[in-house]
C-alpha positions as CSV (number, residue, x, y, z in Angstrom):
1,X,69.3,28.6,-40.7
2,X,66.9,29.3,-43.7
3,X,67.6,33.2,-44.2
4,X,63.8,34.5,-44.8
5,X,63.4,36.8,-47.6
6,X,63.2,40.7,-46.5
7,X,59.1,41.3,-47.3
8,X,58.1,38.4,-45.1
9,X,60.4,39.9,-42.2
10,X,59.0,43.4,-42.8
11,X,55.3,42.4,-41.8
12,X,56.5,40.3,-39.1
13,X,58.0,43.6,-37.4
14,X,54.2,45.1,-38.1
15,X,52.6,42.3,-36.7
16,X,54.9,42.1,-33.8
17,X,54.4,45.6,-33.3
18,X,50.8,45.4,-33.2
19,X,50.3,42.3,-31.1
20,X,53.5,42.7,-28.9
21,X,53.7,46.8,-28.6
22,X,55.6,46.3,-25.0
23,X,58.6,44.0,-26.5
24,X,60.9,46.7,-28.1
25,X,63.7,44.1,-27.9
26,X,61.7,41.4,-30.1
27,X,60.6,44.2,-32.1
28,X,64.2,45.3,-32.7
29,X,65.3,42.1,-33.6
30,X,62.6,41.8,-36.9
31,X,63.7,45.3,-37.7
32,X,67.4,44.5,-38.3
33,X,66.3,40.8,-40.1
34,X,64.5,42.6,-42.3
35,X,67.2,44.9,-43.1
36,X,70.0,42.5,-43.1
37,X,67.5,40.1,-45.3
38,X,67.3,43.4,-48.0
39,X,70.5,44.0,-48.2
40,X,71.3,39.8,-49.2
41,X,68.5,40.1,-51.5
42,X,68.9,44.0,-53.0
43,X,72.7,44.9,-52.0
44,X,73.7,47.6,-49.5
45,X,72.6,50.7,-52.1
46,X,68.7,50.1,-53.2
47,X,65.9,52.1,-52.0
48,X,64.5,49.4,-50.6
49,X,67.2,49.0,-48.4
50,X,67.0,52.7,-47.6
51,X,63.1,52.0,-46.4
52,X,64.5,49.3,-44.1
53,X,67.1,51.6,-42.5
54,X,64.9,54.0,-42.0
55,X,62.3,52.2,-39.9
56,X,64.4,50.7,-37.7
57,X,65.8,54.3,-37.0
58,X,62.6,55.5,-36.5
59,X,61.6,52.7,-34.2
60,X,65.3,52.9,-32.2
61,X,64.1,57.2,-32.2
62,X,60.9,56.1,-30.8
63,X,62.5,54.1,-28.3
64,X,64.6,57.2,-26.9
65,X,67.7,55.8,-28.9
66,X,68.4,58.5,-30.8
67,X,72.4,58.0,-30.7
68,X,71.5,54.4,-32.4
69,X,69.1,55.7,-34.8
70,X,71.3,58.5,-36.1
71,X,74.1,56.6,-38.8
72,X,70.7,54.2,-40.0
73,X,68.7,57.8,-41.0
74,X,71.7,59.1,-42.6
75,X,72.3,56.1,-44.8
76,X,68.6,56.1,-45.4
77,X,68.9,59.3,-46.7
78,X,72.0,59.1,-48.6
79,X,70.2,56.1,-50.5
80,X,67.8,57.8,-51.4
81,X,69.6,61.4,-52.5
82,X,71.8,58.9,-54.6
83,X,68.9,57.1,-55.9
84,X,65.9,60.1,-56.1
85,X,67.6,63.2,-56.0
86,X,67.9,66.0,-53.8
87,X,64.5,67.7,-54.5
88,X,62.3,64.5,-53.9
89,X,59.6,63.9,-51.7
90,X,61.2,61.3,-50.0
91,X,64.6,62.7,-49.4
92,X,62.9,65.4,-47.6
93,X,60.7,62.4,-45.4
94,X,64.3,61.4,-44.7
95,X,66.3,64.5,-43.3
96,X,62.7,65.3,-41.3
97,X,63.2,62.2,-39.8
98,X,67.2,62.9,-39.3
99,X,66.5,66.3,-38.0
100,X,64.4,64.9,-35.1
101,X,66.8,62.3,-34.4
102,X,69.4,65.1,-34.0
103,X,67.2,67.3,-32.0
104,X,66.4,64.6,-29.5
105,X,70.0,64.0,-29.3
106,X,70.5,67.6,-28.1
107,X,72.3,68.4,-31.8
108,X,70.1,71.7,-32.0
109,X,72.2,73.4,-34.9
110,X,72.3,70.5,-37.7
111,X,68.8,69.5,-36.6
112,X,67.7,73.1,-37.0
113,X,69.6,73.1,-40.9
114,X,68.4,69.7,-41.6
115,X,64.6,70.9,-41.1
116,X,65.4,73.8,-43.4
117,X,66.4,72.1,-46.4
118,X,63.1,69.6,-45.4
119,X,61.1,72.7,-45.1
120,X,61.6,74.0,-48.6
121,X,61.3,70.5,-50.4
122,X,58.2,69.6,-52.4
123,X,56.1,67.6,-49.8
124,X,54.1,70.0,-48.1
125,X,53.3,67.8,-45.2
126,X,56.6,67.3,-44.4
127,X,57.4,71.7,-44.7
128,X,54.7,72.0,-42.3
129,X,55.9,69.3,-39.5
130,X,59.3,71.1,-40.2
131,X,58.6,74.9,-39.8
132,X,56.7,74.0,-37.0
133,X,60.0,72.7,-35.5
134,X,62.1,76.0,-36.4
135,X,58.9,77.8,-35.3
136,X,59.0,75.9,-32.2
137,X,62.9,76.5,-31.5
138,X,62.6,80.4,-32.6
139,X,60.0,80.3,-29.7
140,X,61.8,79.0,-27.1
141,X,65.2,81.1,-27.7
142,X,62.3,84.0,-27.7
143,X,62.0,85.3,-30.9
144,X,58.2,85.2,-31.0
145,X,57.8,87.7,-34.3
146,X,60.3,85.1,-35.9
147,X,58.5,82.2,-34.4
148,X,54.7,83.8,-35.5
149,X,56.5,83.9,-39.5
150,X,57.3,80.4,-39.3
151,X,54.2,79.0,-37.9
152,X,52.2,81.2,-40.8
153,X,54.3,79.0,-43.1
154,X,53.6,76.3,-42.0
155,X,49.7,76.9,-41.5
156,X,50.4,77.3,-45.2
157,X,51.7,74.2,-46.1
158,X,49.7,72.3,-43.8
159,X,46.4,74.2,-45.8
160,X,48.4,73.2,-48.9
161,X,49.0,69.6,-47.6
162,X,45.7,68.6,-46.0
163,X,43.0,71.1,-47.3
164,X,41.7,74.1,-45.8
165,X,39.6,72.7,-43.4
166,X,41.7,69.5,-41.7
167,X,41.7,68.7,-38.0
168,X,45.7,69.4,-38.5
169,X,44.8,72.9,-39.9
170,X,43.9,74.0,-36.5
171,X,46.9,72.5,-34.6
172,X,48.8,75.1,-36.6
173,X,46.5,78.2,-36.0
174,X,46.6,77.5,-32.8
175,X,50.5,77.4,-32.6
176,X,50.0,80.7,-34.4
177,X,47.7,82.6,-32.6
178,X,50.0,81.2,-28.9
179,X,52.8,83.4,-31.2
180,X,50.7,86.3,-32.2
181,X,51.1,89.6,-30.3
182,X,48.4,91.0,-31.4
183,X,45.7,90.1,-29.0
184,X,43.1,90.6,-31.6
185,X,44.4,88.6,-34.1
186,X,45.3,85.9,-32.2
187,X,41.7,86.2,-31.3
188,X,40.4,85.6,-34.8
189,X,42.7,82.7,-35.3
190,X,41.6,80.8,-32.0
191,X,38.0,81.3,-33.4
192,X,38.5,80.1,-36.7
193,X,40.7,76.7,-35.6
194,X,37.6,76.4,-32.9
195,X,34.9,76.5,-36.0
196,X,37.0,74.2,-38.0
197,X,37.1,72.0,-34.7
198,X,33.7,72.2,-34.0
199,X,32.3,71.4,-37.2
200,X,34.7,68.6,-38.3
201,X,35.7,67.1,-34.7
202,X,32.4,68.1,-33.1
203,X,31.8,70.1,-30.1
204,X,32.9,67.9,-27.4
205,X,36.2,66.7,-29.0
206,X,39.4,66.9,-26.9
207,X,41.0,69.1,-28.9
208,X,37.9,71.3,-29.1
209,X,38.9,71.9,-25.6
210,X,42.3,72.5,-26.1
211,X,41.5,75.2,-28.5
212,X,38.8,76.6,-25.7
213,X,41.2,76.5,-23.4
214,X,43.3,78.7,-25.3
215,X,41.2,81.0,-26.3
216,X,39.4,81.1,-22.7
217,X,43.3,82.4,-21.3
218,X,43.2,84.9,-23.8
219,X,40.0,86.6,-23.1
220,X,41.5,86.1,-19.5
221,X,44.7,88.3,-20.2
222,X,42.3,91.1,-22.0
223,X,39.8,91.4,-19.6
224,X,36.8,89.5,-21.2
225,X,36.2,87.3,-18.0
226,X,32.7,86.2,-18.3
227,X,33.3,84.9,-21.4
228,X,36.9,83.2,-20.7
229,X,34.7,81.3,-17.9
230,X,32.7,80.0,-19.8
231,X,35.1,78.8,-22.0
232,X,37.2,77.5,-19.4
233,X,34.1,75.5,-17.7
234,X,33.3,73.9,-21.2
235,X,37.0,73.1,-21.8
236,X,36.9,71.4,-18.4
237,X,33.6,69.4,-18.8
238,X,34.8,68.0,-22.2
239,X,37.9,66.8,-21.3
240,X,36.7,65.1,-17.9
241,X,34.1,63.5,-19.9
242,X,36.1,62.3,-22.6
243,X,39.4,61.4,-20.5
244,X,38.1,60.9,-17.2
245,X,38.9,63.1,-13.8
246,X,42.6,62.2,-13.5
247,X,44.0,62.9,-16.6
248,X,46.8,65.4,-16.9
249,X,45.1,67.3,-19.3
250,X,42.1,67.5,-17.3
251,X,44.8,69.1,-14.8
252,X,45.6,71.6,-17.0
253,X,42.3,72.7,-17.7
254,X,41.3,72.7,-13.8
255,X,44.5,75.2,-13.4
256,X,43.0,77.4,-16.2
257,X,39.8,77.9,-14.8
258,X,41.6,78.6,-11.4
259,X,42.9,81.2,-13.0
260,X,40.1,82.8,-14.3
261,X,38.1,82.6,-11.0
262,X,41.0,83.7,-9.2
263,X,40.5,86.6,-11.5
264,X,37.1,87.2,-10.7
265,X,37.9,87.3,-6.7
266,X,36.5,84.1,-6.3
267,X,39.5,82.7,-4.0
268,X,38.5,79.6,-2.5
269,X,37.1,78.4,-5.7
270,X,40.2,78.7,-7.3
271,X,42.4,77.0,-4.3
272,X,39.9,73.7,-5.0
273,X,40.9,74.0,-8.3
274,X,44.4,74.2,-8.0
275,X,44.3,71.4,-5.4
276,X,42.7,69.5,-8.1
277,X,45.7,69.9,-10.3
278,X,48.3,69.3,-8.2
279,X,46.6,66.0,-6.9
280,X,46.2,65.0,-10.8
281,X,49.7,66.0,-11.4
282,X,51.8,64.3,-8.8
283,X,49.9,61.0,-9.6
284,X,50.7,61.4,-13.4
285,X,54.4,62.8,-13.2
286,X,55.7,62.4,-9.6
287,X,56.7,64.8,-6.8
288,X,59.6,66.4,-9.3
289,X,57.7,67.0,-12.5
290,X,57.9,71.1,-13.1
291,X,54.3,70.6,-13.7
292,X,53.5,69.9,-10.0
293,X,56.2,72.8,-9.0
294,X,53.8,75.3,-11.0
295,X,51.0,73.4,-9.6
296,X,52.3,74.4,-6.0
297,X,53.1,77.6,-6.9
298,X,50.0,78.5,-7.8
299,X,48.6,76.7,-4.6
300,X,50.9,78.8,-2.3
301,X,50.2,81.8,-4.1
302,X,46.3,82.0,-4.1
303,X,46.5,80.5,-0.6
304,X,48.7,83.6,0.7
305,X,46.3,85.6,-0.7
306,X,43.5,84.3,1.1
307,X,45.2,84.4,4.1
308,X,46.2,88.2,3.8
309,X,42.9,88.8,2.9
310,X,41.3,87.5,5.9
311,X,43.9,89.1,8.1
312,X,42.7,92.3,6.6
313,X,39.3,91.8,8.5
Protein backbone atom coordinates (compact mmCIF):
# COMPACT_ATOMS: atom_id res chain seq x y z
CA UNK A 1 0.00 0.00 0.00
CA UNK A 2 1.31 3.53 -1.20
CA UNK A 3 1.72 5.34 2.23
CA UNK A 4 0.15 9.03 1.30
CA UNK A 5 2.13 11.81 2.44
CA UNK A 6 0.71 13.53 5.80
CA UNK A 7 -0.73 17.11 4.05
CA UNK A 8 -2.82 15.20 1.58
CA UNK A 9 -4.28 13.00 4.63
CA UNK A 10 -4.83 16.18 6.72
CA UNK A 11 -7.46 17.75 4.16
CA UNK A 12 -8.98 14.51 3.62
CA UNK A 13 -9.93 14.42 7.47
CA UNK A 14 -11.48 18.21 6.64
CA UNK A 15 -13.18 17.12 3.81
CA UNK A 16 -14.53 14.11 5.45
CA UNK A 17 -15.50 16.15 8.21
CA UNK A 18 -17.40 18.46 6.25
CA UNK A 19 -19.19 16.15 3.85
CA UNK A 20 -19.44 13.09 6.29
CA UNK A 21 -20.03 14.97 9.81
CA UNK A 22 -22.11 11.71 11.11
CA UNK A 23 -19.03 9.07 10.41
CA UNK A 24 -16.73 9.73 13.50
CA UNK A 25 -15.26 6.35 12.80
CA UNK A 26 -14.20 7.28 9.08
CA UNK A 27 -13.25 10.49 10.36
CA UNK A 28 -10.98 8.84 13.09
CA UNK A 29 -9.37 6.81 10.74
CA UNK A 30 -7.91 10.02 8.48
CA UNK A 31 -6.98 11.55 11.79
CA UNK A 32 -4.53 8.84 12.88
CA UNK A 33 -3.19 8.42 8.87
CA UNK A 34 -2.37 11.69 8.95
CA UNK A 35 -0.55 11.47 12.02
CA UNK A 36 1.14 8.19 11.51
CA UNK A 37 1.90 9.66 7.78
CA UNK A 38 3.83 12.91 9.84
CA UNK A 39 5.54 11.09 11.97
CA UNK A 40 7.23 8.62 8.63
CA UNK A 41 7.77 11.92 7.01
CA UNK A 42 8.91 14.47 10.13
CA UNK A 43 9.84 11.79 13.08
CA UNK A 44 7.97 11.40 16.35
CA UNK A 45 9.36 15.03 17.82
CA UNK A 46 8.33 18.00 15.13
CA UNK A 47 5.75 20.43 15.64
CA UNK A 48 4.03 19.28 12.91
CA UNK A 49 3.57 16.15 14.41
CA UNK A 50 2.42 17.94 17.60
CA UNK A 51 -0.51 19.70 15.27
CA UNK A 52 -1.50 16.13 14.21
CA UNK A 53 -1.77 14.87 17.76
CA UNK A 54 -3.56 17.45 18.80
CA UNK A 55 -6.45 17.31 16.37
CA UNK A 56 -7.11 13.98 16.66
CA UNK A 57 -7.36 14.62 20.52
CA UNK A 58 -9.54 17.26 19.94
CA UNK A 59 -11.76 15.34 17.60
CA UNK A 60 -11.63 12.00 20.06
CA UNK A 61 -12.68 15.11 23.04
CA UNK A 62 -15.36 16.05 20.77
CA UNK A 63 -16.46 12.68 20.45
CA UNK A 64 -16.96 12.29 24.39
CA UNK A 65 -13.48 10.33 24.39
CA UNK A 66 -11.78 12.22 26.63
CA UNK A 67 -9.81 9.08 28.29
CA UNK A 68 -8.44 8.55 24.40
CA UNK A 69 -7.72 12.05 23.84
CA UNK A 70 -5.76 12.65 26.92
CA UNK A 71 -1.82 10.94 26.28
CA UNK A 72 -2.31 12.52 22.26
CA UNK A 73 -2.80 16.37 24.04
CA UNK A 74 -0.06 15.75 26.33
CA UNK A 75 2.37 14.73 23.66
CA UNK A 76 1.09 17.65 21.64
CA UNK A 77 2.05 19.75 24.26
CA UNK A 78 5.26 18.37 25.27
CA UNK A 79 6.28 18.90 21.45
CA UNK A 80 5.66 21.91 21.46
CA UNK A 81 7.19 23.13 25.11
CA UNK A 82 10.34 21.25 23.74
CA UNK A 83 10.10 22.88 20.51
CA UNK A 84 8.49 26.70 21.44
CA UNK A 85 8.98 27.17 24.89
CA UNK A 86 6.95 27.41 27.85
CA UNK A 87 5.70 31.07 27.32
CA UNK A 88 4.36 30.57 23.71
CA UNK A 89 1.17 31.10 22.33
CA UNK A 90 0.73 27.71 21.29
CA UNK A 91 1.80 25.82 24.33
CA UNK A 92 -0.80 27.66 26.12
CA UNK A 93 -3.49 26.54 22.97
CA UNK A 94 -2.22 23.10 24.05
CA UNK A 95 -2.68 22.77 27.95
CA UNK A 96 -6.31 24.77 27.26
CA UNK A 97 -7.05 22.04 25.13
CA UNK A 98 -5.54 19.42 27.93
CA UNK A 99 -7.32 21.09 30.64
CA UNK A 100 -10.73 20.50 29.05
CA UNK A 101 -9.82 17.04 28.28
CA UNK A 102 -9.21 16.58 31.97
CA UNK A 103 -12.16 18.34 33.06
CA UNK A 104 -14.47 16.23 30.94
CA UNK A 105 -12.79 13.32 32.38
CA UNK A 106 -13.83 14.36 35.88
CA UNK A 107 -9.89 15.27 36.66
CA UNK A 108 -11.18 18.68 38.22
CA UNK A 109 -7.80 19.49 40.10
CA UNK A 110 -5.06 19.23 37.22
CA UNK A 111 -7.66 20.60 34.81
CA UNK A 112 -8.22 23.41 37.17
CA UNK A 113 -3.85 23.99 37.32
CA UNK A 114 -3.57 23.32 33.71
CA UNK A 115 -6.11 26.34 32.86
CA UNK A 116 -3.91 28.48 35.29
CA UNK A 117 -0.77 28.26 33.70
CA UNK A 118 -3.04 28.72 30.22
CA UNK A 119 -4.60 31.68 31.76
CA UNK A 120 -1.46 33.67 32.45
CA UNK A 121 0.21 32.87 28.97
CA UNK A 122 0.50 35.47 26.15
CA UNK A 123 -2.60 34.62 24.02
CA UNK A 124 -5.34 36.47 25.34
CA UNK A 125 -8.02 34.47 23.71
CA UNK A 126 -6.90 31.56 25.13
CA UNK A 127 -6.71 33.54 29.11
CA UNK A 128 -10.12 34.42 28.57
CA UNK A 129 -11.67 30.85 27.50
CA UNK A 130 -9.51 29.71 30.58
CA UNK A 131 -10.58 32.15 33.44
CA UNK A 132 -13.90 31.58 32.31
CA UNK A 133 -13.39 27.94 33.26
CA UNK A 134 -11.88 28.62 36.83
CA UNK A 135 -14.56 31.40 36.99
CA UNK A 136 -16.99 28.79 36.12
CA UNK A 137 -15.68 26.05 38.76
CA UNK A 138 -15.30 28.92 41.60
CA UNK A 139 -19.09 29.30 40.81
CA UNK A 140 -20.18 26.08 41.14
CA UNK A 141 -18.24 25.18 44.49
CA UNK A 142 -19.93 28.70 45.45
CA UNK A 143 -17.49 31.18 45.76
CA UNK A 144 -19.30 33.82 43.71
CA UNK A 145 -16.94 36.98 44.92
CA UNK A 146 -14.11 34.62 43.66
CA UNK A 147 -16.02 33.57 40.59
CA UNK A 148 -17.05 37.62 39.84
CA UNK A 149 -12.80 38.26 39.95
CA UNK A 150 -12.17 35.71 37.50
CA UNK A 151 -14.82 36.51 35.04
CA UNK A 152 -13.61 40.47 35.28
CA UNK A 153 -10.33 38.84 34.03
CA UNK A 154 -11.41 37.36 31.59
CA UNK A 155 -13.82 40.15 30.23
CA UNK A 156 -10.38 41.65 30.19
CA UNK A 157 -8.64 39.48 28.12
CA UNK A 158 -11.40 38.81 25.87
CA UNK A 159 -11.57 43.06 25.37
CA UNK A 160 -7.83 42.57 24.90
CA UNK A 161 -8.24 39.64 22.55
CA UNK A 162 -11.19 40.62 20.32
CA UNK A 163 -11.72 44.41 20.82
CA UNK A 164 -13.95 46.24 22.93
CA UNK A 165 -16.95 45.86 21.19
CA UNK A 166 -16.97 41.81 19.92
CA UNK A 167 -20.11 39.63 20.11
CA UNK A 168 -17.73 37.51 22.61
CA UNK A 169 -17.29 40.64 24.75
CA UNK A 170 -20.77 40.25 25.90
CA UNK A 171 -20.75 36.49 26.60
CA UNK A 172 -18.34 37.56 29.29
CA UNK A 173 -20.32 40.51 30.81
CA UNK A 174 -22.96 38.58 30.97
CA UNK A 175 -21.11 35.68 32.95
CA UNK A 176 -20.16 38.71 35.08
CA UNK A 177 -23.03 40.53 35.85
CA UNK A 178 -24.91 36.40 36.63
CA UNK A 179 -21.76 36.71 39.43
CA UNK A 180 -22.21 40.20 40.57
CA UNK A 181 -23.93 40.85 43.91
CA UNK A 182 -24.48 43.96 43.42
CA UNK A 183 -27.83 44.18 41.90
CA UNK A 184 -26.98 47.52 40.39
CA UNK A 185 -23.97 46.75 38.85
CA UNK A 186 -24.91 43.68 37.49
CA UNK A 187 -27.46 45.98 36.10
CA UNK A 188 -25.16 48.22 34.18
CA UNK A 189 -23.22 45.28 32.86
CA UNK A 190 -26.43 43.43 31.37
CA UNK A 191 -27.15 46.92 29.69
CA UNK A 192 -23.91 47.47 28.17
CA UNK A 193 -23.40 43.61 26.75
CA UNK A 194 -27.30 44.29 25.47
CA UNK A 195 -26.00 47.70 23.58
CA UNK A 196 -23.06 45.92 22.27
CA UNK A 197 -25.57 43.11 21.12
CA UNK A 198 -27.95 45.19 19.73
CA UNK A 199 -25.82 47.28 17.74
CA UNK A 200 -23.38 44.62 16.34
CA UNK A 201 -25.77 41.39 16.33
CA UNK A 202 -28.96 43.51 15.85
CA UNK A 203 -31.99 43.57 17.81
CA UNK A 204 -33.61 40.37 17.13
CA UNK A 205 -30.40 38.16 17.42
CA UNK A 206 -30.60 35.11 19.68
CA UNK A 207 -28.30 36.07 21.89
CA UNK A 208 -29.91 39.54 22.10
CA UNK A 209 -32.49 37.50 23.83
CA UNK A 210 -30.40 35.71 26.06
CA UNK A 211 -28.95 38.83 27.41
CA UNK A 212 -32.88 40.17 27.69
CA UNK A 213 -33.66 37.36 29.38
CA UNK A 214 -31.14 37.90 31.88
CA UNK A 215 -31.54 41.13 32.56
CA UNK A 216 -35.56 40.79 32.47
CA UNK A 217 -34.86 38.06 35.78
CA UNK A 218 -33.11 40.71 37.31
CA UNK A 219 -35.47 43.48 37.26
CA UNK A 220 -37.76 40.48 38.30
CA UNK A 221 -35.73 39.81 41.65
CA UNK A 222 -35.66 43.85 42.39
CA UNK A 223 -38.95 44.60 41.91
CA UNK A 224 -38.97 46.40 38.44
CA UNK A 225 -41.76 44.13 36.99
CA UNK A 226 -43.24 46.11 34.25
CA UNK A 227 -40.15 46.42 32.81
CA UNK A 228 -38.76 42.66 33.33
CA UNK A 229 -42.02 41.84 31.18
CA UNK A 230 -41.32 43.45 28.70
CA UNK A 231 -38.15 42.16 28.44
CA UNK A 232 -39.21 38.82 29.01
CA UNK A 233 -42.00 39.02 26.11
CA UNK A 234 -39.31 40.41 23.61
CA UNK A 235 -36.76 37.68 24.68
CA UNK A 236 -39.55 35.25 23.97
CA UNK A 237 -40.73 36.55 20.51
CA UNK A 238 -37.11 36.62 19.23
CA UNK A 239 -36.21 33.41 19.99
CA UNK A 240 -39.58 31.70 18.66
CA UNK A 241 -39.00 33.58 15.59
CA UNK A 242 -35.49 32.82 15.04
CA UNK A 243 -35.57 29.10 16.45
CA UNK A 244 -39.01 28.17 16.07
CA UNK A 245 -41.70 27.17 18.96
CA UNK A 246 -40.03 23.96 20.13
CA UNK A 247 -36.70 24.88 20.83
CA UNK A 248 -35.32 24.33 24.26
CA UNK A 249 -34.27 27.70 24.51
CA UNK A 250 -37.51 28.95 23.59
CA UNK A 251 -38.49 26.78 26.85
CA UNK A 252 -36.45 28.61 28.80
CA UNK A 253 -37.58 31.83 27.92
CA UNK A 254 -41.39 30.71 28.27
CA UNK A 255 -40.44 29.67 32.05
CA UNK A 256 -38.97 33.21 32.51
CA UNK A 257 -41.83 35.05 31.62
CA UNK A 258 -43.90 32.51 33.79
CA UNK A 259 -42.07 33.81 36.28
CA UNK A 260 -42.59 37.19 35.96
CA UNK A 261 -46.38 36.95 35.43
CA UNK A 262 -46.61 34.68 38.23
CA UNK A 263 -45.14 37.65 39.94
CA UNK A 264 -47.60 40.00 38.81
CA UNK A 265 -50.64 37.63 40.16
CA UNK A 266 -51.35 36.69 36.90
CA UNK A 267 -51.64 32.77 37.74
CA UNK A 268 -53.20 31.09 34.93
CA UNK A 269 -51.04 32.86 32.52
CA UNK A 270 -48.13 31.66 34.08
CA UNK A 271 -49.44 27.82 34.38
CA UNK A 272 -49.79 28.10 30.19
CA UNK A 273 -46.45 29.11 30.20
CA UNK A 274 -44.96 26.64 32.30
CA UNK A 275 -47.00 23.88 30.42
CA UNK A 276 -45.34 25.29 27.40
CA UNK A 277 -41.97 24.49 28.86
CA UNK A 278 -42.36 21.36 30.05
CA UNK A 279 -44.07 20.15 26.76
CA UNK A 280 -40.76 21.75 24.91
CA UNK A 281 -38.64 20.13 27.43
CA UNK A 282 -39.65 16.47 27.54
CA UNK A 283 -39.53 16.41 23.74
CA UNK A 284 -35.99 17.83 23.61
CA UNK A 285 -34.36 15.94 26.71
CA UNK A 286 -36.75 13.07 27.82
CA UNK A 287 -38.83 12.38 30.91
CA UNK A 288 -35.39 12.43 33.18
CA UNK A 289 -33.73 15.58 32.11
CA UNK A 290 -33.47 17.93 35.45
CA UNK A 291 -34.72 20.49 33.05
CA UNK A 292 -38.22 18.90 32.92
CA UNK A 293 -38.05 18.12 36.88
CA UNK A 294 -37.75 22.08 37.38
CA UNK A 295 -40.18 22.37 34.58
CA UNK A 296 -42.68 20.32 36.84
CA UNK A 297 -41.82 21.84 39.78
CA UNK A 298 -42.75 24.96 38.79
CA UNK A 299 -46.00 23.42 37.23
CA UNK A 300 -47.04 21.90 40.62
CA UNK A 301 -46.12 24.84 42.42
CA UNK A 302 -48.06 27.65 40.55
CA UNK A 303 -50.88 25.03 40.11
CA UNK A 304 -51.16 24.60 44.16
CA UNK A 305 -51.32 28.04 44.21
CA UNK A 306 -54.21 28.39 42.09
CA UNK A 307 -55.92 25.85 43.73
CA UNK A 308 -55.46 27.41 47.36
CA UNK A 309 -56.44 30.41 45.99
CA UNK A 310 -59.67 29.39 44.66
CA UNK A 311 -60.45 27.36 47.82
CA UNK A 312 -60.03 30.70 49.51
CA UNK A 313 -63.37 31.93 47.84
Amino acid sequence: MVQLAAWLLFPAAVWAQAHHPADPAALESLYRQALAAREAELGPEHPRVARSASDLGLFLKAQGQAAAAEPLLRRALAIDEKSLGDAHGLVAADRENLAAALDQAGRAEEAAALFERAAEGPDRAVAARSFARLASRAEGRGGREAAAKLYRRALEAEETASGKDHPRVAVRLNDLALALSDAREADRVFRRALRMQETVLGPHHPETAVTLNNLGSLLLAVGQIAEAERLARRALGILEDKLGPQHPRVATASSNLADVLRAKGDLAGARRLYQQSLAIDEKAYGPDHPEVAADRKNLASVTEEIQRRAGRK
